[in-house]
Backbone as a ProteinNet text record, in pm:
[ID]
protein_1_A
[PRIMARY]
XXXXXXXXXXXXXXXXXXXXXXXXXXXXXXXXXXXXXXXXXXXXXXXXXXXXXXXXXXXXXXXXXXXXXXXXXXXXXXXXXXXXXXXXXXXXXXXXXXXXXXXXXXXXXXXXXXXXXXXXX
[TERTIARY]
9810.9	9857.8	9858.3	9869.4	9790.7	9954.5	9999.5	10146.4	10136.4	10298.3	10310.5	10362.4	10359.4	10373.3	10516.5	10552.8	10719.3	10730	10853.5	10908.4	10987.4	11030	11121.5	11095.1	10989.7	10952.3	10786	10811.2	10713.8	10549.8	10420.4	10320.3	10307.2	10338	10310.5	10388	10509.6	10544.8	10499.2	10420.7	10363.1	10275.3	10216.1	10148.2	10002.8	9894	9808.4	9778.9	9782.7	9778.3	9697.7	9657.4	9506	9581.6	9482.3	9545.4	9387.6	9452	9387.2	9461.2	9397.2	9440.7	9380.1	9438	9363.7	9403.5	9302.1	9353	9441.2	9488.8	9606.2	9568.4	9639.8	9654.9	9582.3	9606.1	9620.8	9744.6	9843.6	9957.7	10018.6	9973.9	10028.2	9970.4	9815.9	9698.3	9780.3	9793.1	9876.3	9985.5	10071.8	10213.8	10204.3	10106.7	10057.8	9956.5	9852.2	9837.3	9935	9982.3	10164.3	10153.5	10175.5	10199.2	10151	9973.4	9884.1	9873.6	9772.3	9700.5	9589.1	9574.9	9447	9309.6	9343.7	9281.6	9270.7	9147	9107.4	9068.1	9103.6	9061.8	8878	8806.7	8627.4	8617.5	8573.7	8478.4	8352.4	8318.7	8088.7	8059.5	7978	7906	7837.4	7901.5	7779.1	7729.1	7621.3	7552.1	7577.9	7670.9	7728.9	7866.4	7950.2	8098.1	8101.7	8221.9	8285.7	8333.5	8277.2	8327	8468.1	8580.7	8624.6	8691.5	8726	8706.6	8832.4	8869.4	9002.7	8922.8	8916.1	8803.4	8852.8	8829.6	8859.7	8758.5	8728.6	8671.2	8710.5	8653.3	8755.9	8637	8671.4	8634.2	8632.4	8532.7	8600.4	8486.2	8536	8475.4	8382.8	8327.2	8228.1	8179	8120.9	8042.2	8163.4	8159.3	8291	8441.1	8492.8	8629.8	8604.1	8498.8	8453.2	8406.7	8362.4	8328.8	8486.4	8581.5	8712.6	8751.7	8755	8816.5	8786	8643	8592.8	8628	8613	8685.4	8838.6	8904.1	9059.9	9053.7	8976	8966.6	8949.7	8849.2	8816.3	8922.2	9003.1	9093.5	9165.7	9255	9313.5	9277.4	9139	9055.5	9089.6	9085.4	9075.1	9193.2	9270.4	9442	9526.4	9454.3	9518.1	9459.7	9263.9	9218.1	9170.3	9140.8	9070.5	8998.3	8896.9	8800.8	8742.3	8736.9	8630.2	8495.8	8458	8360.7	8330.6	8237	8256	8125.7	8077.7	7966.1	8038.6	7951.2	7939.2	7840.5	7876.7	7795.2	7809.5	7782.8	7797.2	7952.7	7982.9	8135.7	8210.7	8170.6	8276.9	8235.7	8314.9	8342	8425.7	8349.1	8441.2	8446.3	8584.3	8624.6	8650.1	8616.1	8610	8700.3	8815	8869.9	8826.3	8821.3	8853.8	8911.7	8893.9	8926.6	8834.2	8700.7	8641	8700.2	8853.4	8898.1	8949.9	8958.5	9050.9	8947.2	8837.5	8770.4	8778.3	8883.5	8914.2	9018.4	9097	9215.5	9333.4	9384.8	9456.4	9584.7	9727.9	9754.1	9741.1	9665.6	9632.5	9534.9	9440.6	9355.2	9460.8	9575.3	9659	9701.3	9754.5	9855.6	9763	9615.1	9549.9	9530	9540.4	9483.5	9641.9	9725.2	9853.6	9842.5	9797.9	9755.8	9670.9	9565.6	9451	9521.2	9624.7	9688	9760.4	9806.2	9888.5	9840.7	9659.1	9634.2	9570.3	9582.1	9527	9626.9	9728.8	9889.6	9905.9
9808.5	9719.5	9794.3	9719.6	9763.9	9849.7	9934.1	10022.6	9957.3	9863.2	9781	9911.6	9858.7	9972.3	9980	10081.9	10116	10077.7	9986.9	10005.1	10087.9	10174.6	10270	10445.3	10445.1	10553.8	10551.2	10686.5	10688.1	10729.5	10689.1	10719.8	10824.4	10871.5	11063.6	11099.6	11076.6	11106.8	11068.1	10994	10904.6	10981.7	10986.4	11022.7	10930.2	10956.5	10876.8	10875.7	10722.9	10726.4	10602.6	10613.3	10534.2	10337.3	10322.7	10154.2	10080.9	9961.9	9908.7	9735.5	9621.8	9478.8	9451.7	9316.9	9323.1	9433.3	9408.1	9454.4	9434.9	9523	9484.3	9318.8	9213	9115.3	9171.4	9103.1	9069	9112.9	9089.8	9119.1	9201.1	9270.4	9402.7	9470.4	9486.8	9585.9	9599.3	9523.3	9512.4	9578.1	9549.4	9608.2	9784.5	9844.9	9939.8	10033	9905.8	9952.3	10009	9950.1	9975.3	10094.8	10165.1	10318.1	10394.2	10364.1	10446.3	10479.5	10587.1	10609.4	10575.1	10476.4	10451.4	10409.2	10422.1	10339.1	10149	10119.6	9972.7	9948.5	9855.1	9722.1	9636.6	9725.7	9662.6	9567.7	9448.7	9412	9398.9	9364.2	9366.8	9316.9	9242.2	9153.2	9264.2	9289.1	9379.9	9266.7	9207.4	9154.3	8995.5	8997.5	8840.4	8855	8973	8969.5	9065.8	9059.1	9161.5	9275.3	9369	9522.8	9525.2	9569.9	9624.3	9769.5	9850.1	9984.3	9999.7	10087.2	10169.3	10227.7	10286	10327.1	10420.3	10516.7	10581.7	10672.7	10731.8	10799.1	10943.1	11022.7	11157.1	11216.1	11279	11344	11440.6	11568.1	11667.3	11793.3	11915.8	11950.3	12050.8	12071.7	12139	12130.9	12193.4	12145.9	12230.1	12352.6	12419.6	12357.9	12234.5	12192.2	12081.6	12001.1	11930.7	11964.4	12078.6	12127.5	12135.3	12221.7	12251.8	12124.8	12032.2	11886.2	11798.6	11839.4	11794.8	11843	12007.8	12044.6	12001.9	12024.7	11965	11798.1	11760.7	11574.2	11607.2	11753.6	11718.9	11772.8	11850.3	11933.6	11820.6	11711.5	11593	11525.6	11496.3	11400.8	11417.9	11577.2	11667.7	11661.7	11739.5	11744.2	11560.2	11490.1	11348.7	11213.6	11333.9	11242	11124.8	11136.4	10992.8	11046.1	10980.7	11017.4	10926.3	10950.5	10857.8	10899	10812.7	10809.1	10858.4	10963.1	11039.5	11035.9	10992.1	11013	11121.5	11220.7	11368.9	11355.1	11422.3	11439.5	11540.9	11630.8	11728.2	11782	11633.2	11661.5	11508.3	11492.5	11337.7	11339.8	11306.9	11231.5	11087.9	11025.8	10900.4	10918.9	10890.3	10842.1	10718.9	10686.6	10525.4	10580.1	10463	10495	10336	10356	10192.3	10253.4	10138.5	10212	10096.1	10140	10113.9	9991.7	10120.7	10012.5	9914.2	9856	9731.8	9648.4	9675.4	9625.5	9599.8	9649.1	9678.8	9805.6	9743	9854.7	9868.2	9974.2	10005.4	10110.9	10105.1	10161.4	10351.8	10391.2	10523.4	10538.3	10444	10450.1	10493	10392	10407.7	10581.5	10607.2	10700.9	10853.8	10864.6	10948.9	10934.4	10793	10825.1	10850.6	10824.3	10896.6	11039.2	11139.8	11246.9	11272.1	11235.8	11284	11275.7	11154.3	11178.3	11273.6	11333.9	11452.4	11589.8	11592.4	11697	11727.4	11600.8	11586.6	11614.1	11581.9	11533.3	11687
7687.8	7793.1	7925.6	7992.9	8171.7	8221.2	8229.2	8296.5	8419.6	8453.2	8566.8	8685.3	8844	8926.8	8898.6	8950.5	8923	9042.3	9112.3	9241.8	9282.1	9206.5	9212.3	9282.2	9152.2	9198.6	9250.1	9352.3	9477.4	9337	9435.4	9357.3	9314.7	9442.4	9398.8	9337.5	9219.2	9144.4	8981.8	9054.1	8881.8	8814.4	8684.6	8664.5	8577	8601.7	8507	8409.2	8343	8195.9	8162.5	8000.5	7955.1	8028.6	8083.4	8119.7	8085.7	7980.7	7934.5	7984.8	7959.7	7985.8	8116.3	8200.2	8263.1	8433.6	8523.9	8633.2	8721.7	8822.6	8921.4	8939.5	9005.1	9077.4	9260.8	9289.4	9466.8	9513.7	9475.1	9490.2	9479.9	9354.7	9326.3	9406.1	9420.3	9473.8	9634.7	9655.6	9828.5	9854.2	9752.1	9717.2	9691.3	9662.3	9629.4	9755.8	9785.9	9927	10040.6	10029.8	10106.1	10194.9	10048.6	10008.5	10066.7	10102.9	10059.4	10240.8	10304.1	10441.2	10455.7	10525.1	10584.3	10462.2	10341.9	10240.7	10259.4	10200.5	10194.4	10050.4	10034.9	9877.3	9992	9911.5	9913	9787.6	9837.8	9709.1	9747.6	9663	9644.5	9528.5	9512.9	9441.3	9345.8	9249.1	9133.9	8977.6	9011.1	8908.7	8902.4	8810.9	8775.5	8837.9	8859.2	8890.5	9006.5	9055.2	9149.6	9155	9196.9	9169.9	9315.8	9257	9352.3	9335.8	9420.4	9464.2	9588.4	9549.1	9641.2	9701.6	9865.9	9933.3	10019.3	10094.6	10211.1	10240.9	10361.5	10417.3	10506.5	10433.8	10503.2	10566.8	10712	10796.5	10847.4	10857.6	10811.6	10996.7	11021.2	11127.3	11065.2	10891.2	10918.6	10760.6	10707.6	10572.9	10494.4	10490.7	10424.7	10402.3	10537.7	10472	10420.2	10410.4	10289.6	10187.1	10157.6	9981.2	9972	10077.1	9975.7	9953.3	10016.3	10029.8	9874.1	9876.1	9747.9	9663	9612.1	9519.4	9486	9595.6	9601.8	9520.8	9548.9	9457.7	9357.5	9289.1	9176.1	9069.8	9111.4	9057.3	9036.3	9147.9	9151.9	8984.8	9029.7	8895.4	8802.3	8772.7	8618.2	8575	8652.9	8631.6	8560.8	8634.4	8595.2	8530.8	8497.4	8375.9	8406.3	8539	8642.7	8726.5	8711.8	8815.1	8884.4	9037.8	9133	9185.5	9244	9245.8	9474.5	9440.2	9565.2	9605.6	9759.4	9829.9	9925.4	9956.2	10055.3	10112.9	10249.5	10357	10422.4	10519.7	10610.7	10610.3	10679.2	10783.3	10680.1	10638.1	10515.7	10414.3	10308.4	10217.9	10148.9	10130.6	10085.9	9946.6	9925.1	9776	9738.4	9619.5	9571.6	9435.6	9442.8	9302.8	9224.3	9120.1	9045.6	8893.1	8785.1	8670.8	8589.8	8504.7	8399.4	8308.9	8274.5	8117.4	8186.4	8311.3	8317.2	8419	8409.4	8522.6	8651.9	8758.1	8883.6	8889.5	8979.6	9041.9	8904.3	8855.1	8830.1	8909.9	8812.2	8876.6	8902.3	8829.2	8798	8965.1	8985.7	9103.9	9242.2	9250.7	9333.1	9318.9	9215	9212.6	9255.3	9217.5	9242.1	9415.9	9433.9	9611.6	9693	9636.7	9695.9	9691.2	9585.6	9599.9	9669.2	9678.5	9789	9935.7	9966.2	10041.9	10080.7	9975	10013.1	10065.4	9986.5	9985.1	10173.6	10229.7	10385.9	10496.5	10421.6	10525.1	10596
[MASK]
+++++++++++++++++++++++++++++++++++++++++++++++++++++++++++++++++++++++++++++++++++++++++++++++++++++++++++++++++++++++++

């Protein structure tokens, strides 16, 4: 079953775990957005259905604090058993979170981009 958001406690205290059922709502995803910096809810037309994707774009002043930046996500990923999905460039990287088993946003997507948040702040 899909782990509902806690209102209680903050993301960055959560940790990620297997979420299966269906995906966040609208409501929740928003409620969760809240939280987050400068992140957006994308959708896009993939095939017959809708992909949607937790999104942000990080900006960075030289190719070196984006490899660490990147590494820093992937450590994020590993450590909490979720992984997104990352385009790199020079000076950015965007991260896309979603989650597979539930076919959109979960809340594990959230709780990892509250970390990436942290690791910028």
């Amino acid at each position: 079953m899909h782990t509902p958001p806690s209102p209680t406690t903050p993301l960055l205290q959560q940790r990620c775990c297997h979420q299966t059922g269906p995906a966040l709502d609208d409501a929740q995803a928003a409620s969760l957005l809240a939280q987050l910096t400068a992140w957006d809810i994308q959708r896009a037309a993939q095939g017959d259905s809708e992909a949607v994707v937790l999104t942000r774009t990080f900006t960075f002043s030289d190719f070196h604090r984006t490899m660490a930046f990147v590494n820093a996500v992937a450590w994020v990923a590993h450590e909490q058993d979720h992984h997104p999905d990352l385009s790199v460039g020079h000076s950015r990287c965007t991260v896309n979170w979603s989650t597979h088993s539930v076919g959109g946003l979960s809340l594990n997507d959230f709780i990892c981009a509250a970390r990436i948040d942290a690791l910028v702040a």
